[in-house]
C-alpha positions as CSV (number, residue, x, y, z in Angstrom):
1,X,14.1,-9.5,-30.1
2,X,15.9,-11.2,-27.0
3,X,14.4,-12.8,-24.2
4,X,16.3,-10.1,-21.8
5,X,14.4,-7.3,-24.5
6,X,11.0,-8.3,-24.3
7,X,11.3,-9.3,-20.1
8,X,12.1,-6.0,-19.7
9,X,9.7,-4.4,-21.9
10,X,7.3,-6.4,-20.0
11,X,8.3,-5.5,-16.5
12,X,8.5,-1.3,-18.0
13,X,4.9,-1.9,-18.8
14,X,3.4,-3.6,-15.9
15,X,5.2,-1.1,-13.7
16,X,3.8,2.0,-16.0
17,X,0.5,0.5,-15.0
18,X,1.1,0.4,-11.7
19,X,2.0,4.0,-11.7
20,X,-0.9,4.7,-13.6
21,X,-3.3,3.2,-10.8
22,X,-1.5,5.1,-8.1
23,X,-2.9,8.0,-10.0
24,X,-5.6,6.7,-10.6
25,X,-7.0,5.9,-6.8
26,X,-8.0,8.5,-4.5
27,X,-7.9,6.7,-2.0
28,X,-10.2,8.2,0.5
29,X,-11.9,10.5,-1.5
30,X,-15.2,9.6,-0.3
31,X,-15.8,10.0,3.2
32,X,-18.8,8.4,5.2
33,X,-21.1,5.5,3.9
34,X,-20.9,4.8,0.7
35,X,-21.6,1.8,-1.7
36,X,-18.2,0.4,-2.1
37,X,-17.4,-3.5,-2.6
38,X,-14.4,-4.9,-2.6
39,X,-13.7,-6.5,-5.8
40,X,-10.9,-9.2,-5.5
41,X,-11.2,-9.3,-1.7
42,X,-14.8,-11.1,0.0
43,X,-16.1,-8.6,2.8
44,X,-14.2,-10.1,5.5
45,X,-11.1,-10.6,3.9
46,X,-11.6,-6.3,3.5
47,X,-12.3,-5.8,7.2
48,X,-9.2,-8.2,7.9
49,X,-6.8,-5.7,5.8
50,X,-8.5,-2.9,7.2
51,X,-7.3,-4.4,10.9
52,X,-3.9,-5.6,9.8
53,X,-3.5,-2.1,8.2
54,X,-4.4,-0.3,11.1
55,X,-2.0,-2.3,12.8
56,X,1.0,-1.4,10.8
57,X,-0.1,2.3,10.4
58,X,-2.6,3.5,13.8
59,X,-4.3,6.5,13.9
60,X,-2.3,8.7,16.1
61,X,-2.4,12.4,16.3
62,X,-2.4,12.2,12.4
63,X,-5.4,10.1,10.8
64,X,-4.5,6.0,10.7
65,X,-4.7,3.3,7.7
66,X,-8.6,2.8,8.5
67,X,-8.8,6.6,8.4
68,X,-7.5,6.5,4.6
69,X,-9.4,3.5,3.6
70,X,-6.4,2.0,3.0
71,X,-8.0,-1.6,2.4
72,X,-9.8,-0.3,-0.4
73,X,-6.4,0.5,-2.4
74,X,-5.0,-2.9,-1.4
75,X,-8.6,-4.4,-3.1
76,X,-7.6,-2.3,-6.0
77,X,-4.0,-3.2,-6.1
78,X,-5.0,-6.8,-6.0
79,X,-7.5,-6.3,-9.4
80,X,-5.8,-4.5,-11.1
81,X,-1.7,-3.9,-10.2
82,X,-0.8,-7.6,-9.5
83,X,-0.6,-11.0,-11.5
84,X,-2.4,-13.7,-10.5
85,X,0.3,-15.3,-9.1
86,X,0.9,-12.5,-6.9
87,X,-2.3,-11.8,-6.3
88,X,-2.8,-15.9,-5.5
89,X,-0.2,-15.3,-2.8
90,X,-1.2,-12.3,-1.3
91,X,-4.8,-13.9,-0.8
92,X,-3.4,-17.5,0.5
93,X,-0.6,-14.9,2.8
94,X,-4.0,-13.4,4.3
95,X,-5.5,-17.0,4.7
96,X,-2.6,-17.8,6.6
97,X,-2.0,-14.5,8.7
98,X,-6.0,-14.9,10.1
99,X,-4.3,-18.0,11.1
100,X,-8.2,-19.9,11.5
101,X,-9.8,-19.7,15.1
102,X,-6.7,-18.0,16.6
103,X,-6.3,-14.6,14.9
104,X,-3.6,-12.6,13.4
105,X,-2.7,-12.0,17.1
106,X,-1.6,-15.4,17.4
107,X,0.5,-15.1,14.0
108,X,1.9,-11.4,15.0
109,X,3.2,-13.1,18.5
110,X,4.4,-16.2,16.1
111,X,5.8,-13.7,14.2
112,X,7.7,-11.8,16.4
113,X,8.9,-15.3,18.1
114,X,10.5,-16.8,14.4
115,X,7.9,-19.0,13.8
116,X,5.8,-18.1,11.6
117,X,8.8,-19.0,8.7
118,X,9.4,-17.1,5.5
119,X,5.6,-17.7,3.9
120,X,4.7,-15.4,6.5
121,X,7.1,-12.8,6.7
122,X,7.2,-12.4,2.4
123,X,3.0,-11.6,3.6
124,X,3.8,-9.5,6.2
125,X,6.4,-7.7,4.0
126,X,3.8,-7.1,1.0
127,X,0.7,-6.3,3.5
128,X,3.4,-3.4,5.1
129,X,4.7,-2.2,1.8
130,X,1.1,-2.1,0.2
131,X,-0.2,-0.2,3.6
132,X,2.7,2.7,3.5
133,X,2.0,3.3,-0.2
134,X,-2.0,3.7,0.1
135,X,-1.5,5.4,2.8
136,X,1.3,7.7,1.4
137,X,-0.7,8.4,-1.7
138,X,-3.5,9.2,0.2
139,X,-5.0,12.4,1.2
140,X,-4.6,11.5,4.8
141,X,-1.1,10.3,4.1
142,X,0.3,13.2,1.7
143,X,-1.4,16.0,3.0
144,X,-2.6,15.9,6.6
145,X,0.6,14.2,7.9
146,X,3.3,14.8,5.6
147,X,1.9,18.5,5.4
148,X,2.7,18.5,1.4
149,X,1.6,21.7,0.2
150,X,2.7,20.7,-3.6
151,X,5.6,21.6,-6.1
152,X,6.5,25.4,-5.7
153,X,6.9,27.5,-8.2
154,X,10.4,29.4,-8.1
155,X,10.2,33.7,-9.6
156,X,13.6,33.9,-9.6
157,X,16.7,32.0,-9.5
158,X,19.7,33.5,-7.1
159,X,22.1,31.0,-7.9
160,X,24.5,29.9,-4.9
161,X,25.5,32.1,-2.1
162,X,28.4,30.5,-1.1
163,X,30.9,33.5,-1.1
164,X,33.4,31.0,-2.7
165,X,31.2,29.9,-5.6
166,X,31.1,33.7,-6.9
C-alpha cells in the first residue's frame, strides 16, 4: 500500500470517529446539577471554556454556549476526537488565552489589536470552531434556535411546475 493510501485511510477513520462522537454527545441532555467532571480539562480550565464560549456564542433571545453546556463537548472533544498533539495545543492555546493575572480580556483586546500573533489566533480559531459545532449539535443549538423540526417525509412527488418543464 502507498504512503498517500494508508494517510488517507487514516484521516477517513479519525474523521468517522469524530462523526461518531457528534452522535454520540447530547450535549445538554442533562439539565440542573449533576455529577459531571471534566475529563481532559482541570475544573478551571472547564469554567474558562465555558466563559470564552459564552463569549463567542451569548445567550440572547435564544439560549447561549453556557446554556448548552458547550464546555462539556469541548472536554469531550479533547478525550476522545483529537490527537495529542492537537489536544497538547488546544490546552497550551487556553494557557495562553487566560493570559496569567491579566485575563482573556487582556488577550481579546490584544487580539483585536494584532498582537497576540498567530499562536493565538490558530486557538482562537479552534476554541470558535469547537463552540459553533457543540452548540449546533446541541439541543439548544438545533432545535430551540435553528427551529429544526427534522427530515420530512414527502406522500407524493409533483414533479416541477415550471409551465416550461412539462
Amino acid at each position: 500500500m502507498h504512503a498517500a493510501s494508508i494517510e488517507l485511510e487514516n484521516m477517513s477513520y479519525r474523521i468517522l470517529q469524530r462523526r461518531e462522537i457528534l452522535t454520540l454527545i447530547p450535549v445538554s441532555s442533562v439539565t440542573g446539577q449533576d455529577a459531571w467532571k471534566p475529563e481532559a480539562l482541570t475544573a478551571d480550565q472547564a469554567r474558562l471554556v465555558d466563559q470564552l464560549s459564552e463569549i463567542i456564542l451569548p445567550r440572547t433571545d435564544t439560549p447561549g454556549a453556557s446554556d448548552a453546556k458547550v464546555y462539556r463537548y469541548i472536554d469531550k472533544m479533547l478525550k476522545d476526537g483529537m490527537t495529542e498533539a492537537e489536544r497538547t495545543e488546544f490546552l497550551r492555546g487556553l494557557e495562553w488565552f487566560a493570559g496569567g493575572n491579566s485575563g482573556f480580556t487582556a488577550a481579546l483586546t490584544a487580539m483585536s489589536k494584532g498582537e497576540r500573533g498567530a499562536e493565538g489566533l490558530r486557538f482562537f480559531r479552534r476554541m470558535k470552531d469547537l463552540t459553533l459545532r457543540g452548540y449546533y449539535t446541541s439541543r439548544e443549538g438545533l432545535l430551540q434556535e435553528l427551529e429544526y423540526k427534522g427530515n420530512g417525509v414527502y406522500t407524493a412527488f409533483p414533479g416541477c411546475t415550471h409551465p416550461e418543464h412539462k
